[in-house]
N, C-alpha and C positions, 0 to 999 in steps of 0.2 A: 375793208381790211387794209392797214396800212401795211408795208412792207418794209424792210430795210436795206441799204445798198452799201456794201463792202466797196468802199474810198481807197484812193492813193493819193496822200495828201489835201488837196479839199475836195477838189471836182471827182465826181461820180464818175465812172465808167462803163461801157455798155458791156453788155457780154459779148466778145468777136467770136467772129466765126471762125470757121477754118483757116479759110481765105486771109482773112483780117488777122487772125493770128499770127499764121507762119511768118505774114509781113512786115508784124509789129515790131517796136523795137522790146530789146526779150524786158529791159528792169521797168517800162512801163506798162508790160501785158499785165492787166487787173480783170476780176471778172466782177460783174456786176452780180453779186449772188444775191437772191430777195429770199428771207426767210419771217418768220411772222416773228410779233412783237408782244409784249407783255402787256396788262392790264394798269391801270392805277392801285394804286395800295395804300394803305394808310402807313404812316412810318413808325415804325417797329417802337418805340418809345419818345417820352415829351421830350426826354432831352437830348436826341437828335432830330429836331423839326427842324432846323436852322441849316442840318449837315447838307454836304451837297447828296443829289440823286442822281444815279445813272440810270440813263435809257439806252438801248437793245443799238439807236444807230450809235452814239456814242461809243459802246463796248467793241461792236465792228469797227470802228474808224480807228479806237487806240490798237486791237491786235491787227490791224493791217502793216502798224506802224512797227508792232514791239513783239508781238508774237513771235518764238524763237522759230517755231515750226514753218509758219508764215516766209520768214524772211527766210530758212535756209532752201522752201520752195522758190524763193526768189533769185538767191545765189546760186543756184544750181543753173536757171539759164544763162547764167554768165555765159559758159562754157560752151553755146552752142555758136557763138561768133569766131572766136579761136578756132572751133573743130572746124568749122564749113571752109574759114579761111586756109588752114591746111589743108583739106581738101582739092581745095582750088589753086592751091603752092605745088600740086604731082604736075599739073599742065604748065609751070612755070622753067626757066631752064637755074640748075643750080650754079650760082655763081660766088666766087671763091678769091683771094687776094692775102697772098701771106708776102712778108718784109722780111727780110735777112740779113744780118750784119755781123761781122767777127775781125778779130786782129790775135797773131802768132805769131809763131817764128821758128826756124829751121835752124840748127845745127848739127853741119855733118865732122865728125872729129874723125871718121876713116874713109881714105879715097882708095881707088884699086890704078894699080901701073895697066902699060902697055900690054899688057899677058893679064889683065882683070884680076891680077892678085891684090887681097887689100893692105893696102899700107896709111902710112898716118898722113892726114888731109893738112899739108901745110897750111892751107886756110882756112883754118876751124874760126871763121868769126859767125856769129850769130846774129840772124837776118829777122829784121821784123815785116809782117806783112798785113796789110787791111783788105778786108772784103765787102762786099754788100751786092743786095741781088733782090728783086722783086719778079713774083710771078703771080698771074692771072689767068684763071682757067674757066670754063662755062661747059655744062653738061644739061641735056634735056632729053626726055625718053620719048620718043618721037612713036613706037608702037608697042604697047604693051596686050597685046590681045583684047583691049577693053577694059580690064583691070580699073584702071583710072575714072570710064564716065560711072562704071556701075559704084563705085567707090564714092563718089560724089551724090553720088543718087541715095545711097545708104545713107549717108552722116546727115545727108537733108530729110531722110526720112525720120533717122535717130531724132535727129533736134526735135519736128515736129510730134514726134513720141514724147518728150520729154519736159515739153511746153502743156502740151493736154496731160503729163500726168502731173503736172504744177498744177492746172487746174484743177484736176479732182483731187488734189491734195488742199486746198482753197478752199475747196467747199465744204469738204471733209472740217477743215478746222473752223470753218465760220458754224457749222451747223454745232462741233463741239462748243462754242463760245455762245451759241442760242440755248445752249442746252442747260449749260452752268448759269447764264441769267435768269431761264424762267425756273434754275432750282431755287436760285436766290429767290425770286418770286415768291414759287410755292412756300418755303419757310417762313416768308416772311408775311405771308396773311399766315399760316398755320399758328403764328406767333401773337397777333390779333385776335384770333381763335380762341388760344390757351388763355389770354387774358380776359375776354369778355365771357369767358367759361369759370373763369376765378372769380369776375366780380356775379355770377350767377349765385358762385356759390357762398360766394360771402352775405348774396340777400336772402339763399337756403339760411346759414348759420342763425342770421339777424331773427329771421321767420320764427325758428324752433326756441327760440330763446324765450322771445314775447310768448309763444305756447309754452313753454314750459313754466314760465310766469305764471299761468294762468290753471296749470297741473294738467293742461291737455296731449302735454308732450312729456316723458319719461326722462331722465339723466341720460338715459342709453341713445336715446334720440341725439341729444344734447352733444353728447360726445362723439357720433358718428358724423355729424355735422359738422362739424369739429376738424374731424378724421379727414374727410373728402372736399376739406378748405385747403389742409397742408397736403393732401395729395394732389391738388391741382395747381398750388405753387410750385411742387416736383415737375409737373410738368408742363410749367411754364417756364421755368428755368432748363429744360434739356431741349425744349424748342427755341430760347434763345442759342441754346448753346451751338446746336443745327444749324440754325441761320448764320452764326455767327463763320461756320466752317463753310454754309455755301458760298459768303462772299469772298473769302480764302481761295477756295476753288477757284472762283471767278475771277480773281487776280491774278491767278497763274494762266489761267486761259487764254487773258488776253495778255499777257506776257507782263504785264505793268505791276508792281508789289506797291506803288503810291498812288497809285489811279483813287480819286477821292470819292467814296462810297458809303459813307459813315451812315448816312441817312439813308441806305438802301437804296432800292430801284424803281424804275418805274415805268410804265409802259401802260399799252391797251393790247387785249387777248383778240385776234382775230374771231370773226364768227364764220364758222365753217355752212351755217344755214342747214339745210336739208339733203346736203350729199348730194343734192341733183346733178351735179357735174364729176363726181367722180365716176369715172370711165376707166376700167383697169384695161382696157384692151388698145384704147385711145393712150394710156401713160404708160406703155407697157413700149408700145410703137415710138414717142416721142425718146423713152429711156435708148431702144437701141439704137436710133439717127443719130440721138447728140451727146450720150454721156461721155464724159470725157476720159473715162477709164476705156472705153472700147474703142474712142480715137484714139488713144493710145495702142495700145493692141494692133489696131490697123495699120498702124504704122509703123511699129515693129514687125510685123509681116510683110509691108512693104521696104524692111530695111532686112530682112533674112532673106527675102528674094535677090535683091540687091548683090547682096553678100556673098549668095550664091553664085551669081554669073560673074561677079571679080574673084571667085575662089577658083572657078573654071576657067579665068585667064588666064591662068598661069601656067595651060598646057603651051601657051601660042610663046613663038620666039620674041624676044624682045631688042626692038631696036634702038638705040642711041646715037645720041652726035653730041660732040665737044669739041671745044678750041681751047687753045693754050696759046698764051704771049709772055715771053721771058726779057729780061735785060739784067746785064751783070756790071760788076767792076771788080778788077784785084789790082793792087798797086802795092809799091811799100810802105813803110813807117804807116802815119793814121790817113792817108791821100783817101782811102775808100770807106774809115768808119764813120756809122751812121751819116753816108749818103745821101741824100732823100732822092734823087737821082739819077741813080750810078747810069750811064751811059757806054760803056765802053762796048758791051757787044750784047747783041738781040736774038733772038729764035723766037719762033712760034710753029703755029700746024693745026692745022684740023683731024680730028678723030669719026670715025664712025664704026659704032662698035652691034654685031650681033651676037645674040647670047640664044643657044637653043637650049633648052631642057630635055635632055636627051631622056635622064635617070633622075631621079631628084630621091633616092630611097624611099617609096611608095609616100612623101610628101602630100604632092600634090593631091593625090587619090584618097589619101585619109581626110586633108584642108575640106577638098570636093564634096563628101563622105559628110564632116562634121557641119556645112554649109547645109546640106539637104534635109540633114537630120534639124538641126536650127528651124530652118521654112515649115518643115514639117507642124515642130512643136509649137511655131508661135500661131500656125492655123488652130491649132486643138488648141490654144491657149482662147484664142477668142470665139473659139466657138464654146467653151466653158466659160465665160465670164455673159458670153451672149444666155446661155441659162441658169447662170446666177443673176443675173441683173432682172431678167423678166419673174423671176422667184421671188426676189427680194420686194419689186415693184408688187407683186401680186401679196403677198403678204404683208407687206405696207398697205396696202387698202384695204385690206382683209381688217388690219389691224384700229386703220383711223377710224371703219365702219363701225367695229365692235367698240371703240373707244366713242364716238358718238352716242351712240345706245347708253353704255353706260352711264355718261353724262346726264342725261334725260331721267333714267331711272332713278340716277344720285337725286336730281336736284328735286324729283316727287317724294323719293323718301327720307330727304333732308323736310320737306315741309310739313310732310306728316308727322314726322317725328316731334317738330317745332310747335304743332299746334297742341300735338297731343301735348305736351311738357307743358305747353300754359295753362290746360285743362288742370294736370296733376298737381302743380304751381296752388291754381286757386283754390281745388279741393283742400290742399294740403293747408294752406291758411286757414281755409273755414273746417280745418280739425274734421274734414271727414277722410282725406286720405292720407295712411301710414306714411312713415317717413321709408321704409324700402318701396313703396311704389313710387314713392317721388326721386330716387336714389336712379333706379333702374330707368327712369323717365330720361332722367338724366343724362344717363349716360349709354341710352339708345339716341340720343338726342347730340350729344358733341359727337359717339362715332357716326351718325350722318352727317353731321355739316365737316367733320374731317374728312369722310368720303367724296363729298360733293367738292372741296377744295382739291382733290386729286384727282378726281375724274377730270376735272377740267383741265388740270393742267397735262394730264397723261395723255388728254385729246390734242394739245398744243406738240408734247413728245412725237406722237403720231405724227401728227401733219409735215414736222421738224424730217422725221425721218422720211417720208414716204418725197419732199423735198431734195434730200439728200441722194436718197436710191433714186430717183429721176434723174438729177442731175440740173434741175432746173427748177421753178416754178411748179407746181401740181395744181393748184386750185386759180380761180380765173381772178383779177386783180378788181375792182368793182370801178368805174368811171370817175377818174378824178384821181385817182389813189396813186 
């Protein structure tokens, strides 16, 4: 069975692990997701043999590139470099630098005598004046109850929450993009189908013709043959019509509306063999180790614990320290604007400040309160996904099992039906069987080979999902592959 591997840009990538992940850089974490691959097909009509084909790695490599879904799982780890780095800005000291500069002027038009009475200021002239001044301050929280390392711990937790659910979002969209391929698929044998079923029944028509030439066949013959030549042009034109809308689909999936597909797809169908290796209790164990929906979860519970003991900091007093350095100028006329400068007089000092929380209006106690209650839900949150994930796992296998079976059944009563209809064929020539036992032959005959074309591809659905609910690989890759 061949696989296929979800690209960033040309080179393939592995699937990282935990480890490898958190450390990667966030826009080139890719996950290598293998999911099965299509069959060869004939192509849907003569006059697209020429068009191009898309195959299954092809369709992954353009939505890695263009899928909207895709990328805004990509853009969303921007965010975790910005966040960590604020995080690691609360252990930094906040430093500050403002500039100052102005020019005015005073006049006073009333002065007071010897006895403070006022009278008029013989020197009422009007004084112009310039300023300028620069200061520099620096503040660091030197103890915050802990506040700070658990806060760090959190946002590193968040990130890695946020990375594993990029991933199960990855997967999620690569498995939709296998899913909208092998529908194209299916339609488009389904569409080979309806035409080697139209030219059956155009050598039905031919048949009853030459018998009725010969008065061993009735007009009513004649004309039902007829009948069930334009009904099967009917439905060969609504299984074009089908296919036409699965590749539609299939353009939006993988983000691209020019992606060149004219000529359909193409691939080979994985053989699943004899089941021998499905093991629901084996993929059931591998789902809860490494799905990336429940590393996520873990790690939001490890960032609600977090959360918690920085919500509980904030009983403890908090210590700070700061420095201040000043320099000024004032002179007349423009002497001091726009300074770069000004020297004329200096201050500075050190601060150290404590702040206790004596009352904080039941604050703290509710923050406390809504922290525990957080820890709380995101344990029942992963302890619900831990039994949905093994349901869905079991039920995936339940399902590729029964989809197997089917398979098998389709493809015996697709043959029976095929022989018998050669049988009814020849009789019908040699004027010993009716034209409704040839009719019915018929078309016990196209609905099994249409069944046999869905069971197989519903066995591909299956394996597609029970891939997808792992979170990985399900079935074992064959030597070489």
């Amino acid at each position: 069975m061949r696989r296929a591997t979800v690209v960033c840009g040309r080179r393939p990538r592995r699937y990282p692990t935990a480890r490898g992940l958190a450390g990667s850089p966030m826009r080139n974490m890719m996950a290598a997701i293998p999911l099965v691959t299509g069959f060869a097909l004939g192509v849907p009509d003569s006059g697209a043999a020429q068009a191009p084909r898309l195959t299954l790695e092809q369709a992954l490599d353009i939505a890695s590139r263009s899928n909207p879904g895709y990328r805004k799982a990509l853009n969303d780890l921007d965010l975790a470099g910005p966040t960590a780095r604020q995080a690691w800005g609360a252990f930094l000291p906040g430093l500050s630098l403002s500039l100052n500069t102005g020019y005015s002027f005073t006049q006073r038009r009333v002065g007071t005598d010897d006895f403070g009475n006022p009278v008029p200021n013989p020197n009422a002239e009007r004084r112009w004046n310039s300023s300028a001044g620069q200061a520099m301050s620096a503040d660091v929280t030197v103890f915050q109850g802990g506040s700070r390392f658990h806060a760090l711990t959190e946002v590193r937790a968040q990130a890695e929450a946020g990375e594993w659910t990029t991933r199960a979002e990855l997967i999620r969209i690569t498995a939709d993009v296998s899913r909208q391929f092998h529908r194209a698929q299916r339609q488009q044998e389904l569409v080979e189908l309806e035409r080697d079923l139209l030219a059956g029944r155009e050598q039905d028509l031919e048949a009853t013709r030459r018998l009725f030439e010969i008065a061993a066949k009735s007009q009513t013959d004649l004309l039902g043959a007829e009948l069930e030549v334009n009904r099967q042009r009917r439905a060969l034109q609504d299984s074009e019509s089908e296919r036409l809308k699965a590749l539609e689909a299939l353009r939006v999936a993988v983000g691209d509306r020019e992606v060149g597909i004219e000529g359909g797809v193409t691939g080979e169908l994985p053989d699943v063999g004899d089941l021998g290796w499905l093991d629901e209790d084996a993929l059931v164990g591998r789902a809860l180790e490494a799905h990336p929906a429940l590393r996520a979860l873990t790690a939001q519970e490890r960032a609600a614990a977090s959360g918690l003991g920085a919500a509980r900091g904030g009983r403890w007093p908090t210590v700070t320290l700061g420095a201040d350095l000043n320099r000024s100028g004032f002179g007349p006329r423009t002497e001091f604007l726009f300074d770069p400068s000004p020297d004329q007089s200096r201050f500075g000092g050190l601060r150290i400040g404590i702040q206790i929380p004596l009352f904080q209006n039941f604050r703290t106690s509710y923050e406390i309160a809504s922290a525990d209650v957080r820890l709380r839900n995101a344990g029942e949150d992963l302890r619900q996904e831990r039994l949905l994930v093994e349901q869905r796992v079991r039920e995936a296998a339940i399902d590729l099992r029964s989809r197997a079976q089917q398979r098998e059944l389709m493809a015996a009563l697709r043959d029976l039906a095929d022989r018998r209809l050669a049988l009814v064929r020849e009789e019908y020539r040699l004027a010993v069987a009716d034209f409704e036992a040839l009719q019915n032959a018929v078309r016990e005959a196209a609905s099994a080979r249409r069944d046999e074309i869905n069971a197989r591809f519903d066995l591909v659905d299956a394996l597609i999902t029970l891939d997808e609910v792992v979170g990985a690989p399900s079935s074992p890759s064959p030597p070489g592959s």
